[in-house]
C-alpha positions as CSV (number, residue, x, y, z in Angstrom):
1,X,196.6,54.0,194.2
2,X,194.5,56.0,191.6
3,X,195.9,58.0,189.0
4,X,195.7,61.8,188.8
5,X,194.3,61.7,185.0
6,X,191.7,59.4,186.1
7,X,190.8,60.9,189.7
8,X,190.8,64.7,187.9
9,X,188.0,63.1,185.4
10,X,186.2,61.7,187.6
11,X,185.6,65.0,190.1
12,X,185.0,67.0,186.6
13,X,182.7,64.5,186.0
14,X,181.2,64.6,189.1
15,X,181.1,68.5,188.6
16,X,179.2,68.0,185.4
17,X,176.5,65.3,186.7
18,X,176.0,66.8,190.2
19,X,176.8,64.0,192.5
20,X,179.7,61.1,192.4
21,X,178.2,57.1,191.9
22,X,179.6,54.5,191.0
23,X,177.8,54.3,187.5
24,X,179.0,57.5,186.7
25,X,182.7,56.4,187.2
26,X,181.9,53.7,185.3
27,X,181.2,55.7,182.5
28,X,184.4,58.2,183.0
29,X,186.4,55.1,182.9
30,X,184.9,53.9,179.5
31,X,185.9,57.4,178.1
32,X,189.5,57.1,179.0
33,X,190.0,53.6,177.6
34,X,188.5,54.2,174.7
35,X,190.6,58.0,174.3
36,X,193.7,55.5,175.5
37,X,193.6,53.0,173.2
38,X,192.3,54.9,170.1
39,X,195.2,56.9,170.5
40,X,193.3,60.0,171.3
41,X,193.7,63.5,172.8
42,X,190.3,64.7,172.4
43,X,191.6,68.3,172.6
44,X,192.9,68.2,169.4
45,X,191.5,65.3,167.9
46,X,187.2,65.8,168.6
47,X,186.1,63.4,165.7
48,X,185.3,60.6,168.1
49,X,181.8,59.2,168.2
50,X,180.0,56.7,170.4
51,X,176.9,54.8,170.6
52,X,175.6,53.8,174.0
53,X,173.5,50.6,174.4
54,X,172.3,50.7,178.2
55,X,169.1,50.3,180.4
56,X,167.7,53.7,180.2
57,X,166.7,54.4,183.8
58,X,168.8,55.5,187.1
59,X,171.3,54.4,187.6
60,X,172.2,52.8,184.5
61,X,171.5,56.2,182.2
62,X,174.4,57.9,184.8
63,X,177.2,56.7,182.6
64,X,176.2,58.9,179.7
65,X,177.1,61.9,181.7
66,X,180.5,60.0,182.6
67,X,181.3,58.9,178.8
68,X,180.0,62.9,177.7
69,X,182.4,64.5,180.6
70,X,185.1,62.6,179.2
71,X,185.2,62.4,175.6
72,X,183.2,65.5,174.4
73,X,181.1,63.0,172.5
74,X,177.6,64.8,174.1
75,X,173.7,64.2,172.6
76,X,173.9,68.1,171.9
77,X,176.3,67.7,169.7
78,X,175.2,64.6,168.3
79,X,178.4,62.9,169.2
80,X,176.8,60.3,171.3
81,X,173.8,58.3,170.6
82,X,172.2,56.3,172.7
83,X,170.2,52.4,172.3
84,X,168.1,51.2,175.4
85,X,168.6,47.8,176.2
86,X,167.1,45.2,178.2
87,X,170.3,44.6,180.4
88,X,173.8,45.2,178.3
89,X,176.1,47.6,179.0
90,X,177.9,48.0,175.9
91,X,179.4,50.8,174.0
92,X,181.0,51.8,170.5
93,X,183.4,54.4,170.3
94,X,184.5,54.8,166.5
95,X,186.5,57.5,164.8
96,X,184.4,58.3,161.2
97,X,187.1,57.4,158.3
98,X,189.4,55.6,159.7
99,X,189.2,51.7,160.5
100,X,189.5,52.7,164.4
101,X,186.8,51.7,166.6
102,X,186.5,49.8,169.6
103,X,183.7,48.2,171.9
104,X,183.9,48.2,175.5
105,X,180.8,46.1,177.3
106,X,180.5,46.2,181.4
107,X,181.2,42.8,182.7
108,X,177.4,41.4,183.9
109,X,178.8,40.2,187.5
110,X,180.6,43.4,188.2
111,X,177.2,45.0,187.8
112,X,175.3,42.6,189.8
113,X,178.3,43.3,193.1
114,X,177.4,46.4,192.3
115,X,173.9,46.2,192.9
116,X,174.1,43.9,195.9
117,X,176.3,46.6,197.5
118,X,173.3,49.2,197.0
119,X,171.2,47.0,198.3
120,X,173.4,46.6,201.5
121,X,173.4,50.5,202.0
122,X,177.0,51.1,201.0
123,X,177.1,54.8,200.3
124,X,176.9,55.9,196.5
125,X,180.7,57.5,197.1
126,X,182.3,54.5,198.2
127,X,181.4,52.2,195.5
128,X,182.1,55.0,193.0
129,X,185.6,54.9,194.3
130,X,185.6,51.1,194.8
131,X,184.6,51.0,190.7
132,X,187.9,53.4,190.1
133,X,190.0,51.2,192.1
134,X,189.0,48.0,189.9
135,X,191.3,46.1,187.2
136,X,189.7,47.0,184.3
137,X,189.7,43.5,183.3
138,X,187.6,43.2,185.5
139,X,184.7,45.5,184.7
140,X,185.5,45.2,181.2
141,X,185.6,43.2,177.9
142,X,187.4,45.5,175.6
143,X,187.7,44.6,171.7
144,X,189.3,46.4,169.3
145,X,188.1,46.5,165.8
């Protein structure tokens, strides 16, 4: 069963982005671990930043709109910057003077289910809930820093 905090994110999410995928989810759920574990309530505490390193191209650039809708870290207010990369899907979230800071990297084979599902024809939707459903063990390799 999903959460409330995590299924309220991911429909404002899917408010802010247009549509629901499973890439964007991905990128809500990076958001709330790294808000969870940092130990922060972004409402009060905005000093988080991030940097991205992803493929920049659909689908892959649909986190960014996940990780902004979550933690306020945005490229407007230069809160989130972003790396391409060839094929990691890695991202640093860091609060500036303070030793906090974590690094949350997409596991490769969750991606490439992912992909054989799209391939398949599963509908965008479904896997975007299939991705909330998932032990985040499993689509992630957290380290704290």
């Amino acid at each position: 069963m999903l959460n409330k905090e995590l299924e309220s994110a991911i429909k404002e999410a899917e408010k802010f982005h247009g549509h629901l995928g499973p890439f964007l989810v991905i990128g809500v759920r990076m958001g709330n671990v790294a808000k969870r574990i940092l130990n922060l309530n972004i409402k009060r505490n905005n000093r988080l930043r991030a940097t991205a390193k992803i493929p920049l191209f659909t689908p892959y650039s649909c986190i960014l709109d996940g990780i902004q809708a979550t933690t306020q870290c945005t490229v407007g207010n230069r809160k989130l910057k972003i790396e391409n990369s060839q094929r990691e899907i890695t991202v640093y979230f860091e609060v500036p003077d303070s030793s906090e800071a974590l690094k949350i990297s997409v596991n490769p084979k969750a991606i490439e289910e992912l992909m054989n599902k799209f391939s398949e024809g599963i509908p965008n939707e479904e896997l975007a809930w299939k991705i909330s459903h998932m032990k985040e063990n499993q689509l992630f390799t957290i380290e704290k820093r």
